[in-house]
N, C-alpha and C positions, 0 to 999 in steps of 0.2 A: 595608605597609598591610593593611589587614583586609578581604579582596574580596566576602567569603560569610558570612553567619550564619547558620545553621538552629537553631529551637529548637521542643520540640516539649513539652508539658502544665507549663508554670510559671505557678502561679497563675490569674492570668483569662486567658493567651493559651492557647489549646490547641494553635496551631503554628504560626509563619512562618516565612518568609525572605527574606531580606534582600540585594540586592545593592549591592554601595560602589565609589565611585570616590573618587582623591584628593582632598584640598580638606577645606573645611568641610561638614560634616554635622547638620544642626539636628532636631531632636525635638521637635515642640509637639504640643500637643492638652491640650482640660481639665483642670481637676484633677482627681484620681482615675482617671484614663484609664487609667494603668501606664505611664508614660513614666521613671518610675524602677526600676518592676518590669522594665518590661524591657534599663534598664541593668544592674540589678543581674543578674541573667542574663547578659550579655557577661561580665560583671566575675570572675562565679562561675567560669567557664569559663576565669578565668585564671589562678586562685587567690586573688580576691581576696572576699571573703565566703565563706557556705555555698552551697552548688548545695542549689536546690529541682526545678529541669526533669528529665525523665527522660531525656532529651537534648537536647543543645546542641553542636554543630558550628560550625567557623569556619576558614575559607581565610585562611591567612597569605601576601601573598609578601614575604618579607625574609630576608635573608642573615642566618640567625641561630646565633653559636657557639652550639652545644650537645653539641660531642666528651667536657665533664667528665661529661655523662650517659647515655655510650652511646647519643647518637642522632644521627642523622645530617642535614644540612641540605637540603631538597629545593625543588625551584624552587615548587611550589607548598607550602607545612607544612599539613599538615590536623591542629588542634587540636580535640581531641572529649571532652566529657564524659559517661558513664552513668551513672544512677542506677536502684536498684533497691533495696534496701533500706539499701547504701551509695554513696556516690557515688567511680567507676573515673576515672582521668584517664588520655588518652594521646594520641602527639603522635606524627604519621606511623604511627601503627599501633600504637606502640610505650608498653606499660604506663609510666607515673610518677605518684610520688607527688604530690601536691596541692603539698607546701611547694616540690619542685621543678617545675612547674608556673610555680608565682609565680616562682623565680628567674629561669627565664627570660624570662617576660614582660615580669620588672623592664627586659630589656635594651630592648625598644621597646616599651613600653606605660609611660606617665604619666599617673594618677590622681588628678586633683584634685576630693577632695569639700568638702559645703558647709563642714566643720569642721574640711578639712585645715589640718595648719600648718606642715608640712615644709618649708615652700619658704624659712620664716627661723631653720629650725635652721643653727647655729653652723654645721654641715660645709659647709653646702652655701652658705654664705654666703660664705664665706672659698674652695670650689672657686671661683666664681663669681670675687672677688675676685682668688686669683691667676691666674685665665686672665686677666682683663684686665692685671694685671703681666707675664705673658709675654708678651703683646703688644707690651708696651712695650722690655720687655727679655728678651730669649730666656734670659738667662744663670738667670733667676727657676725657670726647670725645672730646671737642674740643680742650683741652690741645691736646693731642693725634696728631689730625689733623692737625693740626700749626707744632708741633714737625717734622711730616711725612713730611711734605711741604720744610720746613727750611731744614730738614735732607739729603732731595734728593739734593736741590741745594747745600748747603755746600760740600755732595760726590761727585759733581760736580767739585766742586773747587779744591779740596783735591787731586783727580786724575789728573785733569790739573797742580798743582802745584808738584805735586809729577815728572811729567811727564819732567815740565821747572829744575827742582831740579836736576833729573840725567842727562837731556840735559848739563845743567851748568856742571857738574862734566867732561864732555868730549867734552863741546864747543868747546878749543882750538883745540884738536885736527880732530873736526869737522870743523873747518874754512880751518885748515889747507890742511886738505883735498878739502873741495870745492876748496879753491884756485888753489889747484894742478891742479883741473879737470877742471876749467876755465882757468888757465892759456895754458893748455895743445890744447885746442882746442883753445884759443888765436891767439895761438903761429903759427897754421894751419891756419886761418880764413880761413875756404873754402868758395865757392862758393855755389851756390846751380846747381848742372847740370854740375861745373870744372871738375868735374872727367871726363863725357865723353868727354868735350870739348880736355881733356889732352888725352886722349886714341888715338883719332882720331889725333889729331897733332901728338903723336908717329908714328902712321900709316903712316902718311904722311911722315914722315923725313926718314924713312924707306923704301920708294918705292921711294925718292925724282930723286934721280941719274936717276931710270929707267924711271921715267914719265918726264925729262926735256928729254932724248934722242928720246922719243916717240912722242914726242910734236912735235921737229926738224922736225923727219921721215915725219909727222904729215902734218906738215906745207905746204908741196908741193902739198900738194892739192890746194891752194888757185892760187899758176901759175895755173891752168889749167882749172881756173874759167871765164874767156871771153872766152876759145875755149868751154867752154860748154855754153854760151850763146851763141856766133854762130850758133853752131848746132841745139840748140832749135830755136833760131829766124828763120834757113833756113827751119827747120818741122815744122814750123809756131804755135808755141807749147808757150802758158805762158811759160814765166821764173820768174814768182812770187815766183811762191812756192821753186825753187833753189834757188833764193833771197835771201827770210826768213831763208832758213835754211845754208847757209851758213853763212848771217849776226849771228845767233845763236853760230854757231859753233867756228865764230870770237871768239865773245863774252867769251865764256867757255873757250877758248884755254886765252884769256887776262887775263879773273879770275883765272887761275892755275896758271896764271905765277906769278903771284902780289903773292898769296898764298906761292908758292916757293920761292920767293923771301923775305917773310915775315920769312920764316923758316930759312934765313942765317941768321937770328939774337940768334935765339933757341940756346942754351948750353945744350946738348942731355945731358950732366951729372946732372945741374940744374932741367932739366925736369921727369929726374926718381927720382931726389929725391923729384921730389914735390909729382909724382906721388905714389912713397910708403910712403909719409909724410899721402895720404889722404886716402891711403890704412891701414895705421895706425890706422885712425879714424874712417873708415868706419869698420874694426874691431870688434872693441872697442863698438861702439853706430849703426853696423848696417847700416845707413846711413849720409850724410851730413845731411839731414834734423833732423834725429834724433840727431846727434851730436850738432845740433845749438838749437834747442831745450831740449839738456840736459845743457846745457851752460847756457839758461837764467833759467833754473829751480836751478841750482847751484848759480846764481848770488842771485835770491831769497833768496837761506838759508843763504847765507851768510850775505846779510840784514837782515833777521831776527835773526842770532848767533850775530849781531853788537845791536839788541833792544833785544836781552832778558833780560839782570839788567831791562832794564825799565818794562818792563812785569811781570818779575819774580816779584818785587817791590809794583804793581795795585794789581795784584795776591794776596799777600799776605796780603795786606788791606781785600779786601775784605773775602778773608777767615779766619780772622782773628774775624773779625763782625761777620761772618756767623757762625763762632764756639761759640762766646759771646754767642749768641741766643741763639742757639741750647744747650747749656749747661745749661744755666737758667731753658730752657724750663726741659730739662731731670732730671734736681733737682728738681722740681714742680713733673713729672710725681716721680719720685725714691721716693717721700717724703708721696706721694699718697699713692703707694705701699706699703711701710715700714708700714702705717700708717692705711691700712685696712687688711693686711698681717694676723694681728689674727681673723680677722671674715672669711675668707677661711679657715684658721685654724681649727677653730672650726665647720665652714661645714662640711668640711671634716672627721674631728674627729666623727661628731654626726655620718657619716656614717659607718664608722669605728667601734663603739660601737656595732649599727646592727650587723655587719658582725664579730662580737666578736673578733676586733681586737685591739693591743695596740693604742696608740695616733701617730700620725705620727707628725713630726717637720720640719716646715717650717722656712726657713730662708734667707734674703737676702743678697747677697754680691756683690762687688763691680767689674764691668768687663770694659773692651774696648767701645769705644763708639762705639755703630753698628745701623742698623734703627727700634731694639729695644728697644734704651738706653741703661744705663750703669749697669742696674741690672740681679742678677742671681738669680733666684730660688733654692737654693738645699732644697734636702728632702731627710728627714732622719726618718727612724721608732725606734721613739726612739731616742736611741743612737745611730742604729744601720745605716751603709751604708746603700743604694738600691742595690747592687752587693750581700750584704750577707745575703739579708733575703731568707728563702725559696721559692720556686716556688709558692705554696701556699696563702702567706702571701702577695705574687708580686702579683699573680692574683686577689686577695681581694681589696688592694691597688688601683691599676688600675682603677677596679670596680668603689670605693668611690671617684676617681677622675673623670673617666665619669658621676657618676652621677651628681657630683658638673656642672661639664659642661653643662649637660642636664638643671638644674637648673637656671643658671644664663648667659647662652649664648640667651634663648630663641630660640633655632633654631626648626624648622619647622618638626624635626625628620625624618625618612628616614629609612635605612635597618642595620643594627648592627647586622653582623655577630661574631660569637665566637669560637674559637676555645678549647674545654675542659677548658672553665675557671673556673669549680668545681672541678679541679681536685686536688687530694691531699688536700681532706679536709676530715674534720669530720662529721657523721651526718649534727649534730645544726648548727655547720660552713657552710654546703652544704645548708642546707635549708636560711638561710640568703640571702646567694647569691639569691639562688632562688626570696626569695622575694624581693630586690632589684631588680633584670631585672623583676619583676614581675610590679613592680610601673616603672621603664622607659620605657617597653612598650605598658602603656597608649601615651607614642610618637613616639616612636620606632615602627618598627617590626622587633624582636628577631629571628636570627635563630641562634641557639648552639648546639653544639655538647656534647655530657653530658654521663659520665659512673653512674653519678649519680642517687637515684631514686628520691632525695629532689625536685633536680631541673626540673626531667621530670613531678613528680604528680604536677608540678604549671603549665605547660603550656598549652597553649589553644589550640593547635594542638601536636600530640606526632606520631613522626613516626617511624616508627621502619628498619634497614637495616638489612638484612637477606642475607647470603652467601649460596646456597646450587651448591657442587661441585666447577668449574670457575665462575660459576653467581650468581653475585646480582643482588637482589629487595628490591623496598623501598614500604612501603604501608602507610596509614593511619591507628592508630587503634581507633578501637572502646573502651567503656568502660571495656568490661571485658576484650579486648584485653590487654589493658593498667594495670590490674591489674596484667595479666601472665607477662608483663614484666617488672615489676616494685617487679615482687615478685622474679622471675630471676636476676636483679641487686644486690637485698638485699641475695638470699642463692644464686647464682651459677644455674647450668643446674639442677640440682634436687629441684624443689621448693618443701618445708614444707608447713605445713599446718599454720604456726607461717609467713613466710612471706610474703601467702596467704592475712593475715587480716592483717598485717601492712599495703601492699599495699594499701588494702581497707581503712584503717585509712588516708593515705597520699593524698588521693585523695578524701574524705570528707573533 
C-alpha cells in the first residue's frame, strides 16, 4: 500500500502530504478543486502521464520484485520523482528510468481511468476466464503450459518458413544476382596488395627513359674506382668502407637494370586497364580484401538458394507436427472455455444484480491462432454492444469484471486507483458501487475520485480538495467534517438542514 505522499509546486497545490492507511480512500471536493490534478500527480510519480511537480515522494510498503532492475526490495520503498528542467525518477535512492518506473508499478498499482478499456481486452478476458477453468479443473494449467511451450516453438518455425517461402518466391532472381557479383569479381581475381604493386610499376615505366639515362651518367663513377683506392692506400686510410659501398652501389644500379628490363615486357595499355579493372572493385567493395570477402559471402548464398527446396521441405515437416500439436492442444483449452464460459457468466451476473445492472452476455468466437488460442471473448450487455451502453452502465460493468478478477485471479491486491467511477449514476446505483469497492478493499487499497456522497460515507479515509483563490489543499476530515461535506454533494453550496441528516444517515 501507498503509506506517504509528498508533493511539492504541481500546478495549484504548492505542497502536501498526505498520510494513507488501508481500505477505501475517497477524494471529494468542487469541481475545479484539483482533485484530478492531484491524482494525476500520484500517477506521474509512477510513470503513468508527464510529472509537472518539482517533487513528489511516496512510501511504498510491499514486497516488490525488482532484482531485473538492480534494485533492491526494502520494508519501507521510497518512490521519488525530481524535476528541474527534466523530470529524474528513483526508487530506494536508486536512479531509473520512467518507462521502468511504470513496469514496476504495473506489478501493484491498477489504473482505472474515465476512458479506460483494458479491463475487456481479449487477454485479459480469457486470463480471467481460464483461472475460473483452473478452479474447476487444475489439469486447465498444465494444458495451458504445454500449449505455451508448443506455441513458442511452432512461432518459431512459422516465421522461419514464412521467411524460406518469400526467399523462394525471388530465389532466381537472388542467384542471379549472386552470380553477377561473383562472377564480376571472378572475372578481376585481384590480388591482395596488386593494386600497389601495379601503381608502383606505373611509376616506374613512367620515369623508365629518365632513370636508364641517369644510370649511364651514373656508371662513370665506377672508372674512377682504383684511382680512389690509390689515393686512400697513399693516406694509408682503410678502403673497406669505399669497398662496401660501392660493391652496394653495384648491386642497386644491377637491380634497376633487371627491373627495367622487366618493364620492356609491360603493355602500358594492358596495365591501366587492369589498373581501373581493380579500381572498379575497389569502388565497389572498398577494398581487395573486402572484395574477396564479398565473393565468398556471395558464394555462400548461393549454396544455400541451391538447398533451399530441401530446407524449405525439413521445414515444413516439422511445422507441420508442431501445428498438429498445438491445435489439439488449443481445442482442449477452447472446449475448457466454451465449457465453464456460464459460471463467469453468472459471477459476473451476480455482480451485476448488486450494482442494479442488466445481465451481461458472454460469448465465444472463433479467431486466428495467436499464443492465446483461437478464442474470443465478446461481451455484450444484453443485446446491447460495449460502444453503446452509457458511460455509467461501462463504469458498473467494469467494476463487476474487476471484482470477478479479484475473486478468482487470487492476487495479493495492491493500490486501485479510480477515476470518478460513480459517476452518472443514481443514488441506489452510487451506493452499490460503493459497496463493491467496499468488499475489494479488504484487498485492495482504494483511492477514487468521487462527486458522489454514497461512495465517500463508505470510505475509511474521506479527504476533501479545497481551491481558495490559485491554491489548493487537501486535508483529512473529521466526522462532522465529513458530514458538511457529504451534505454539500447532496444540496450544493447551501446546505439544508434535510441534507444535514441524510449525511448523518449515510454514515451510520
Amino acid at each position: 500500500m501507498i503509506e506517504r505522499i509528498y508533493l511539492k509546486e504541481h500546478f495549484s497545490f504548492n505542497q502536501c502530504e498526505l498520510n494513507f492507511k488501508p481500505g477505501l480512500i475517497a477524494f471529494t471536493g468542487a469541481s475545479g478543486a484539483g482533485k484530478s490534478v492531484l491524482m494525476q500527480a500520484v500517477l506521474s510519480l509512477f510513470g503513468y502521464g508527464d510529472a509537472s511537480a518539482s517533487l513528489i515522494e511516496a512510501s511504498v510498503i510491499k514486497d516488490i520484485d525488482m532484482d531485473e532492475f538492480g534494485i533492491e526490495n526494502d520494508e519501507v520503498n521510497i518512490f521519488k520523482l525530481i524535476k528541474t528542467k527534466t523530470a529524474r525518477y528513483f526508487i530506494n535512492s536508486q536512479n531509473i528510468s520512467k518507462k521502468n518506473i511504470n513496469e514496476i508499478s504495473k506489478k501493484f498499482i491498477n489504473y482505472l481511468s474515465v476512458k479506460d478499456d483494458g479491463e475487456f481486452e481479449n487477454a485479459r478476458l480469457l486470463e480471467l476466464l481460464d483461472a475460473i477453468c483452473a478452479r474447476k479443473d487444475s489439469s486447465h494449467v498444465e494444458i495451458l503450459k504445454d500449449f505455451d511451450e508448443k506455441y513458442r516453438v511452432y512461432n518459431k518455425l512459422f516465421t522461419k518458413l514464412s521467411q524460406i517461402l518469400e526467399k523462394e518466391k525471388k530465389v532466381e532472381e537472388l542467384k542471379d544476382f549472386a552470380k553477377y557479383e561473383i562472377s564480376k569479381i571472378q572475372e578481376v581475381n585481384p590480388k591482395i596488395g596488386e593494386d600497389e604493386e601495379l601503381m608502383q610499376k606505373k611509376k616506374s615505366i613512367s620515369k623508365k627513359e629518365k632513370i636508364e639515362i641517369a644510370l649511364e651518367l651514373a656508371s662513370a663513377v665506377f672508372d674512377s674506382e682504383g684511382s680512389v683506392n690509390e689515393a686512400l692506400s697513399l693516406m694509408e686510410k682503410d678502403s673497406s668502407f669505399f669497398d662496401e659501398c660501392m660493391n652496394e652501389l653495384r648491386a642497386e644500379f644491377e637491380m634497376q637494370k633487371e627491373r627495367l628490363d622487366d618493364l620492356e615486357d609491360v603493355v602500358i595499355v594492358d596495365l591501366l586497364e587492369r589498373i581501373e579493372k581493380i579500381a572498379g572493385l575497389k569502388k565497389r567493395y572498398g577494398s581487395i580484401e573486402e572484395a574477396l570477402v564479398q565473393k565468398e559471402v556471395k558464394l555462400k548464398e548461393l549454396a544455400e538458394y541451391e538447398n533451399i527446396s530441401f530446407e524449405k521441405s525439413e521445414l515444413e515437416k516439422q511445422y507441420n507436427t508442431a501445428f498438429s500439436e498445438i491445435k489439439s492442444l488449443c481445442e482442449k483449452i477452447s472446449d475448457n472455455r466454451k465449457a465453464t464460459l456460464v459460471l463467469m457468466n453468472e459471477n459476473i451476473n451476480s455482480y451485476l444484480k448488486d450494482l442494479y445492472m442488466s445481465d451481461v452476455v458472454l460469448t465465444i468466437k472463433d479467431k486466428d491462432l495467436d499464443i492465446l488460442g483461437c478464442d474470443e471473448v465478446v461481451v455484450n450487455l444484453g443485446s446491447v454492444e460495449l460502444k453503446k451502453i452509457s458511460s455509467g452502465e461501462y463504469n458498473r460493468l467494469r467494476l463487476a469484471f474487476l471484482a470477478s478478477r479479484h475473486e478468482f485471479l487470487k492476487r495479493d491486491g495492491g493500490v486501485l486507483i479510480l477515476d470518478e467511477i460513480d459517476s452518472n449514476l443514481s443514488g441506489k446505483e452510487s451506493m452499490s458501487v460503493a459497496n463493491v469497492l467496499l468488499e475489494l478493499s479488504k484487498k485492495y487499497q482504494i483511492f477514487a475520485i468521487s462527486h458522489q456522497p454514497q461512495l465517500s460515507s463508505r470510505a475509511n479515509m474521506h479527504f476533501l480538495v479545497e481551491k481558495n483563490g490559485s491554491q489548493s489543499t487537501v486535508r483529512l476530515l473529521n466526522k462532522n467534517e465529513r458530514i458538511e461535506e457529504l451534505a454539500r454533494m447532496v444540496s450544493g453550496d447551501q446546505v439544508h438542514k434535510k441534507a444535514i441528516e441524510f449525511a448523518k444517515s449515510l454514515l451510520e
